[in-house]
LOTIVEX-298864 format. One record per residue: x, y, z of N, C-alpha, C in turn; residue in three letters. Coordinates in steps of 0.1 Angstrom, whole numbers, plus 5000, padded with zeros to 4 digits. Atoms other than C-alpha are relative to their C-alpha. Layout:
BEGIN
XYZXYZXYZALA/...
//
This chain:
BEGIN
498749984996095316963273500349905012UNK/498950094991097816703297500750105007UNK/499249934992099316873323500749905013UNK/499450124992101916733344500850105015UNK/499549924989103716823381501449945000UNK/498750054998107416793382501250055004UNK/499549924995110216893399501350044991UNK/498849975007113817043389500749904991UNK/499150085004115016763380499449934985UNK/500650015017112916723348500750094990UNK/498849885011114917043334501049975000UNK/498450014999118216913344500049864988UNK/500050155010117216533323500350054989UNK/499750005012119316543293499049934990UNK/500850075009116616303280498950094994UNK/500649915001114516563280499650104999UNK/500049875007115416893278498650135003UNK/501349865001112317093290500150105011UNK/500049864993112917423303499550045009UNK/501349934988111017593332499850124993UNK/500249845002109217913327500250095012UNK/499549944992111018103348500349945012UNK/499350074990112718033383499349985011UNK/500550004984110018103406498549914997UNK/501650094997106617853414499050084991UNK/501249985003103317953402499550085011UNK/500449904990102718033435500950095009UNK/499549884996105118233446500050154991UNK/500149895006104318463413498650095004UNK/501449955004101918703411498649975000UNK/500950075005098418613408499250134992UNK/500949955007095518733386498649955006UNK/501250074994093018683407498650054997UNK/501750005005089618633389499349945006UNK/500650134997088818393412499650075021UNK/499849994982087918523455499649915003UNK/500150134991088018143470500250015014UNK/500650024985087118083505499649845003UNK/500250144993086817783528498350025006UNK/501049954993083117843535499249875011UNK/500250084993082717493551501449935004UNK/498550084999086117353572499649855002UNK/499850125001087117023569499449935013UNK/500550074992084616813588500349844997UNK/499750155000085016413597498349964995UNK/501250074999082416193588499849905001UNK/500050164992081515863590501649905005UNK/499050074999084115653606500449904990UNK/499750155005085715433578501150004996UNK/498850025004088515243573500349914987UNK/499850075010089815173541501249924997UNK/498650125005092314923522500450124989UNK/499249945012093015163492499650094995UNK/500349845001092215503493499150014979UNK/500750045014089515403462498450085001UNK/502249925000086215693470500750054986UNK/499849895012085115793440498450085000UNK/501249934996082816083443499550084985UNK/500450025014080616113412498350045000UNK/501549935003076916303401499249914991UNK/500350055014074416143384497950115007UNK/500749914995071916433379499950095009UNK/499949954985071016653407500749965013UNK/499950054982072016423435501349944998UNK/498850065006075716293438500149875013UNK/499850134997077015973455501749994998UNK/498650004997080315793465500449835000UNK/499850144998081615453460501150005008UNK/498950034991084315343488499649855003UNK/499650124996085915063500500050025018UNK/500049984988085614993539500449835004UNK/499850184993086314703566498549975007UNK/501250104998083514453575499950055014UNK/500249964983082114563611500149865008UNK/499650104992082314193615501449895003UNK/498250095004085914073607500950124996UNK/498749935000088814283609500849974985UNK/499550065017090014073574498849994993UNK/500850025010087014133555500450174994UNK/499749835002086414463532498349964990UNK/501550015015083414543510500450114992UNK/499749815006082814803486498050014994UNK/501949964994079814983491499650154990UNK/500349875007077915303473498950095011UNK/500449894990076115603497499450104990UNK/500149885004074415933486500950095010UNK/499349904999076216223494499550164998UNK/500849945004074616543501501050145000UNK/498749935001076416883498500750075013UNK/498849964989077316953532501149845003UNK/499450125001079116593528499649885013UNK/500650114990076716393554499649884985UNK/500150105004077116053540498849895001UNK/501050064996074015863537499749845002UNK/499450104996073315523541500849904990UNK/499350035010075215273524499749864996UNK/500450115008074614973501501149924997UNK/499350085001076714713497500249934985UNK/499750065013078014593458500949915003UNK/499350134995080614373469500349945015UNK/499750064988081814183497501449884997UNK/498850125003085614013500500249945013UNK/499450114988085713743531501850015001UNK/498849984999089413763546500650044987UNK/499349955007090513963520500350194994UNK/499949875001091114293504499250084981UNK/500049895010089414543479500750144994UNK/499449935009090814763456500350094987UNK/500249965019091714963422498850005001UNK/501649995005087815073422500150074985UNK/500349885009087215233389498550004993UNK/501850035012083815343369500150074991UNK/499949965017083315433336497749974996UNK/501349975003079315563328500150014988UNK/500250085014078015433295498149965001UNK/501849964996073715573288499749915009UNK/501050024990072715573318500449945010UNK/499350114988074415273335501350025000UNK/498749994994077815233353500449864997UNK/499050145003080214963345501150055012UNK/499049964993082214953380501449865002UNK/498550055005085814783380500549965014UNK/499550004985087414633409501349895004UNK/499050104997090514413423499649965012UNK/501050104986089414133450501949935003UNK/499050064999092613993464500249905013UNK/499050024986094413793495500849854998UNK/498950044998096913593504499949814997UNK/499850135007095713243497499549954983UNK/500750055013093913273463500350114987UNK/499049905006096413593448498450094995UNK/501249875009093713853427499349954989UNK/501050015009091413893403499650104997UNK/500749845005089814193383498449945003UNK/501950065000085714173390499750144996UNK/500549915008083414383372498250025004UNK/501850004995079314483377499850114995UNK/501049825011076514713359499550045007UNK/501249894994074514933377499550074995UNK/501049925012071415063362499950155003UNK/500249874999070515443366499950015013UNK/500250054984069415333403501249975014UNK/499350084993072915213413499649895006UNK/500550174997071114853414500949904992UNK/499550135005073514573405499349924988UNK/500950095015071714433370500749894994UNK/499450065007074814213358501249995010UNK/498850064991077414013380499750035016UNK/498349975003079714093400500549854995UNK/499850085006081613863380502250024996UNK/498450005002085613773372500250014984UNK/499749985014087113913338501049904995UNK/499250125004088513593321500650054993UNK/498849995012091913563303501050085009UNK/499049934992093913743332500549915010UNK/499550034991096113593352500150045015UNK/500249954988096513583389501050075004UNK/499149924999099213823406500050114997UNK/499549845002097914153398500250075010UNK/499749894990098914443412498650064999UNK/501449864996096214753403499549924984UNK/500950015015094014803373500050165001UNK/500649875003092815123357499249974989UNK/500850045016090215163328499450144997UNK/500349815008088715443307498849944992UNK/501150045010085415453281500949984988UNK/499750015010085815283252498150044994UNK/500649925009083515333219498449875003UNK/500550114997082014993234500349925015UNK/499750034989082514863266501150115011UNK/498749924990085914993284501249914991UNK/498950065002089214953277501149985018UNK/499349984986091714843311501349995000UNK/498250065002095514793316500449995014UNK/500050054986096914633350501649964996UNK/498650064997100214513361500049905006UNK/499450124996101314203373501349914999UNK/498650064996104413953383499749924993UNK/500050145010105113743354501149905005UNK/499050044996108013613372500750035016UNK/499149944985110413673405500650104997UNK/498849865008112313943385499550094988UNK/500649925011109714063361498450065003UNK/501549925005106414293356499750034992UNK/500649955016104414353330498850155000UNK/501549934997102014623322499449974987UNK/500850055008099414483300498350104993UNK/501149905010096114633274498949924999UNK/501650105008092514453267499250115002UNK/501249945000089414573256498849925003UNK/501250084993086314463274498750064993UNK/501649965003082414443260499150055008UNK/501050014993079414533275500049925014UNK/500250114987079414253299501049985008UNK/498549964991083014323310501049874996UNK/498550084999085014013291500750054986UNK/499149925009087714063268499549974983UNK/500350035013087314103232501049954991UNK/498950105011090613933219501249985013UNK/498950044997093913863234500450095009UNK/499249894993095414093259501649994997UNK/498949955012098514273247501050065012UNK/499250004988101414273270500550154995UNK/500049845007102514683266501850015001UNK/498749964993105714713286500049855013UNK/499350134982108014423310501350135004UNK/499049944992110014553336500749975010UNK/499750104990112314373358500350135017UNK/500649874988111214683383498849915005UNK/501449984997108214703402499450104996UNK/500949935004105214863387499050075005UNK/500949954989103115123401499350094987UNK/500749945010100015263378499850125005UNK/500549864997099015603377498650044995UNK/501449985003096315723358499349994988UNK/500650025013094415633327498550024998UNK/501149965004092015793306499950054981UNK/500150025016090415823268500550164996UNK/499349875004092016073245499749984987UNK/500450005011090116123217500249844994UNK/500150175005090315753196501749965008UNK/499250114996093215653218500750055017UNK/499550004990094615643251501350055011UNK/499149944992096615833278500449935013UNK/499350114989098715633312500950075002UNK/498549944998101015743332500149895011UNK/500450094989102815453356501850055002UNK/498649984992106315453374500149865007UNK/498650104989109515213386499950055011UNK/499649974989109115153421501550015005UNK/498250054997112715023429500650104992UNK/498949925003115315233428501249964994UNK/500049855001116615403408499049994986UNK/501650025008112915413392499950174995UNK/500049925001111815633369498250035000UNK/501449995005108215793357499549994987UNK/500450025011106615753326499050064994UNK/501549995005103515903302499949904984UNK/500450115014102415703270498550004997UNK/501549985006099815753247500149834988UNK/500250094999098015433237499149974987UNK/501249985006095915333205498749875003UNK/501650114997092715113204500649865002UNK/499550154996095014813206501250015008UNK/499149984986097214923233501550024993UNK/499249945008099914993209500950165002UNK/499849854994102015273223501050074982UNK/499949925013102315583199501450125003UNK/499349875002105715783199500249995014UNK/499450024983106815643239500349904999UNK/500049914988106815613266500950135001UNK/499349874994108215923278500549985009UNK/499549994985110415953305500050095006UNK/500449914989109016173328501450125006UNK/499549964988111716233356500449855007UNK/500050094989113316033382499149985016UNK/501050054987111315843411498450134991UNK/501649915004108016053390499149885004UNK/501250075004104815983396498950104999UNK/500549955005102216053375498650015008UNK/500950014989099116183400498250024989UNK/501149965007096516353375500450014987UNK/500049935013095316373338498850064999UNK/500849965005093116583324499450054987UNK/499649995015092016613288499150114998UNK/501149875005091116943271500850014984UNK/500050015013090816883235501049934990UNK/499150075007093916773217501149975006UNK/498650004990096416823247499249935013UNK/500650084987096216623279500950125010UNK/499449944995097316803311500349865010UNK/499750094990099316583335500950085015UNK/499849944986099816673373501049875007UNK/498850094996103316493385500850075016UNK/499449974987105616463417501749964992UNK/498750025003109216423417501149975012UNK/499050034985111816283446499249955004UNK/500450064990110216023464500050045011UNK/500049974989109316053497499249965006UNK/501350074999107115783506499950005019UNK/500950084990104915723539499749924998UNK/500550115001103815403543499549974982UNK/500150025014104115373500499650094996UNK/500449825006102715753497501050034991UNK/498549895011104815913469499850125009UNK/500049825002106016263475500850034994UNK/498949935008108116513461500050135008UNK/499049874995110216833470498950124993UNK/500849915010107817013440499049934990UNK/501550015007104816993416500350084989UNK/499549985012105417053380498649974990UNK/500650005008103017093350500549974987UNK/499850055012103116953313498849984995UNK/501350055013100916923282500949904989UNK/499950075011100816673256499449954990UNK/500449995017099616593222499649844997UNK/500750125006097816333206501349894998UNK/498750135003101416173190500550015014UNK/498850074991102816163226500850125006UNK/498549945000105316423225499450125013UNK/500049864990105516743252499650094995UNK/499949875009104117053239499850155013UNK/499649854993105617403254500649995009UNK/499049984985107217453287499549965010UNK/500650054985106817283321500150085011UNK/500149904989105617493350500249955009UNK/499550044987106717503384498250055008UNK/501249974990103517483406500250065013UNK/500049914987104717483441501749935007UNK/499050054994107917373463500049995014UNK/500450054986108317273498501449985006UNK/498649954999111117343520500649815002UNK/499050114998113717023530499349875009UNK/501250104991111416873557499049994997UNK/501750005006108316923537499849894992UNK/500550035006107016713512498750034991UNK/501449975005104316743484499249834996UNK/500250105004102116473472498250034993UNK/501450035007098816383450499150114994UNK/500649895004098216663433498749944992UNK/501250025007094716643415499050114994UNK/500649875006092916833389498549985000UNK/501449995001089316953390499450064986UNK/500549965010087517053356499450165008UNK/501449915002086017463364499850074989UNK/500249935017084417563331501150034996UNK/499050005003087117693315501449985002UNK/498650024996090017673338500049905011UNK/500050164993091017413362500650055017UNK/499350014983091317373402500849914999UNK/499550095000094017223413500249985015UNK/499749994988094417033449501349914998UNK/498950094990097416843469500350005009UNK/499750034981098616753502501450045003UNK/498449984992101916853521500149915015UNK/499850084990103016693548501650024999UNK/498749964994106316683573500549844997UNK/499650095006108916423557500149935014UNK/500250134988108416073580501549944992UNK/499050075001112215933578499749865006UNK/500250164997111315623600498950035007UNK/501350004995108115493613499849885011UNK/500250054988107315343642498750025005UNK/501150024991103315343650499750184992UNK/499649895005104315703628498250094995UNK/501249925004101015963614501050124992UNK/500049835010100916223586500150105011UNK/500449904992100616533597499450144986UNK/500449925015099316683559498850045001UNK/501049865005097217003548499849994988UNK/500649965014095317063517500650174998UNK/499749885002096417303498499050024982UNK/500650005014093817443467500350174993UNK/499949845007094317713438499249964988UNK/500649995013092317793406501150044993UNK/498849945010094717833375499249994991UNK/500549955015093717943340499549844989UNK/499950125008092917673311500849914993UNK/498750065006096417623303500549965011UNK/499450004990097417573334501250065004UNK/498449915006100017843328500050145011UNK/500149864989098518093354499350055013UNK/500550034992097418153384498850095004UNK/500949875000094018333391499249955015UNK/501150054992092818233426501450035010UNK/499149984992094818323460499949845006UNK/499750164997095917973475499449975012UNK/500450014988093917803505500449895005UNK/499550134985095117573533498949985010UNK/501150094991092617313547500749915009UNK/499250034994093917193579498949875009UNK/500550134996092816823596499650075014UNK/500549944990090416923624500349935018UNK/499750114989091816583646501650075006UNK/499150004992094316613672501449884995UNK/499050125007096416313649499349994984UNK/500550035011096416203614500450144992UNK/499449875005097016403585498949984982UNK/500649925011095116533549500349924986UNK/499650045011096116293521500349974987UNK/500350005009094016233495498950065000UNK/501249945000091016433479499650004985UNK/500849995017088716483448498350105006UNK/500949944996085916723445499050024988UNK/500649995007083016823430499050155000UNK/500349914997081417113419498250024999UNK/501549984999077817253428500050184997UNK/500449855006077517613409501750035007UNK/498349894999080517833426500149915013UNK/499850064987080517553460500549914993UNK/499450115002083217303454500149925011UNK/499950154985082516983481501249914994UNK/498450075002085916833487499749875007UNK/500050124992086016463500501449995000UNK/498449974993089116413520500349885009UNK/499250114997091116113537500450045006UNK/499250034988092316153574500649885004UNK/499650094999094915923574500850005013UNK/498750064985096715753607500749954997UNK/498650125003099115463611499549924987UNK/500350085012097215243589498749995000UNK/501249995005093515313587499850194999UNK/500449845009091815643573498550015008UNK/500949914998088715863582499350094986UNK/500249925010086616013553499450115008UNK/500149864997086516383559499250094985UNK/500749915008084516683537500250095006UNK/499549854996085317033533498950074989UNK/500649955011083517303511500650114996UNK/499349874999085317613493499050064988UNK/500749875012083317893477500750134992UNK/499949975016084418013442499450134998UNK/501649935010083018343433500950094987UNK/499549935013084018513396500350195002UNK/499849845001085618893400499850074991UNK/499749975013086618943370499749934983UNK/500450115011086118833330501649964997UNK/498750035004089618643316500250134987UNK/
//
């Protein structure tokens, strides 16, 4: 299942037509609470680092889990690397290893994709005199560098992001870039083993917008994306993709200003976790509300979109993200107080987590608020992982323009059977 977050203004789109179930949130209804969650560790800071692009990805291999992030060079203010750490479960960060390194420039779009045993990790290297590049590297079971880092030929320079997903054989990726002063593209290749392309890359969608990716991931033999029109009056998008980037029965149009934050695939339906109303910080999306949706192999919307949560006039929501628990799914995102103009400006955003059912249709877990332990900065972005009924949250205290990685822990225990 696809589940998506979206606000009113997805029921009101004549393009679209989809209903709400009923008038009140998710969380303002009822709950069924199968779930007694607890903050059993609060949001602690941890190592000082400052990132270019909110790119940790916190990931298990076996018993012991680990964290790839991007940081700045301790010797140059314009450098960045991108590094990998263990990670233990009260979220003390261990030491850290260095996979890349960009001289006056900037890292990016991290993504990995695990393929027996080894990791194929994905990356954008950019700056200002020599535009971008996608670079690629294997890492054996060890997270040892075995192959590259190396530049994926046949792409032009001027990208924006990247994303990528497992294919049946390498990866598949799709990225954006300026084909012109007035145009974007969003583009499809499939990469081998060794990370170059295996034919032609396949331009998908132009847009004389700007292009902002969301999230992509495999869906059975073909592909799910969701990306959004910056420039106003921008909309959001989902699109299912086949082996040759071929979109099947889309795009979809979302909503206005949407963006698409999380997918998650359970079986034949994807679930997608969306925003709605802009309401950017320093390029942060937000929205007024958080909306749910499923979708289907052809593409299409299947059943009714739920209202997750809403936020009053000066609030904002943003970056909802879904967690897999056995059957049903956590879900987190950030709030924060709307920043009209900025001047030297800080978040001031809380986590907010609930467990819902496998449909994402119900709510079974009372709601908890994780609140930034600093006197400044605010709760951004997060992704977690689970260790039996202990979910370790990694968390982003963001300021004016660098960040803090933070760790929280919330314990899960089962009341009841569904």
């Amino acid at each position: 299942m696809i589940g998506c977050a979206y606000t009113d203004d997805y029921a009101r789109d004549p393009a679209l037509s989809a209903p709400l179930v009923g008038k009140e949130s998710l969380l303002s209804a009822s709950s069924d609470a199968r779930y007694a969650c607890e903050t059993s560790r609060l949001v602690t800071p941890s190592v000082p680092t400052v990132s270019f692009g909110n790119d940790e990805i916190l990931f298990r291999r076996g018993d012991d889990m680990f964290v790839f992030m991007t940081e700045n060079d301790a010797e140059s203010d314009f450098s960045a690397r991108l590094v990998v750490a263990s990670i233990d479960r009260d979220g003390n960060i261990g030491e850290t290893r260095i996979i890349a390194k960009k001289p006056a420039g900037w890292i990016n779009s991290v993504q990995m994709v695990e393929r027996d045993g080894s990791v194929m990790l994905l990356w954008l290297e950019s700056n200002p005199d020599e535009g971008s590049s996608i670079r690629i590297a294997t890492l054996d079971d060890n997270l040892e560098v075995v192959d590259g880092p190396h530049t994926v030929l046949g792409i032009e320079q001027d990208i924006d992001q990247a994303r990528s997903a497992p294919a049946d054989r390498g990866l598949a990726l799709i990225w954006t870039q300026r084909e012109s002063l007035t145009e974007r593209s969003l583009s499809f290749a499939m990469l081998d083993e060794s990370g170059q392309m295996t034919d032609e890359p396949r331009v998908v969608f132009r847009s004389d917008k700007g292009l902002r990716l969301g999230e992509f991931v495999r869906f059975r033999n073909r592909y799910a994306a969701t990306y959004d029109e910056v420039d106003e009056p921008g909309s959001g998008y989902f699109v299912v993709l086949d082996e040759e980037g071929m979109p099947h029965n889309g795009p979809l149009r979302l909503g206005r200003n949407a963006n698409g934050e999380s997918l998650l695939v359970r079986g034949d339906e994807v679930l997608v976790a969306y925003t709605l109303f802009g309401s950017p910080y320093l390029g942060a999306d937000g929205a007024h509300g958080i909306r749910l949706a499923s979708f289907g192999l052809d593409g299409n919307r299947k059943g009714q979109v739920r209202a997750v949560d809403s936020a009053a006039s000066d609030r904002f929501l943003m970056r909802p993200r879904f967690i897999p628990f056995g059957d049903d799914i956590a879900l987190l995102w950030s709030e924060g107080t709307v920043i009209h103009e900025c001047g030297g400006c800080m978040p001031d955003n809380l986590l907010k987590f609930v467990v819902l059912d496998g449909t994402g249709g119900k709510l079974v877990s009372k709601p908890i608020e994780l609140i930034n332990p600093l006197d400044r900065g605010g709760l951004v972005r997060s992704q977690g992982i689970w260790n039996d009924e202990d979910l370790l949250l990694l968390t982003k205290i963001a300021f004016h323009t660098t960040a803090q990685l933070a760790s929280a822990t919330i314990h899960c225990e089962a009341t009841s059977e569904p």
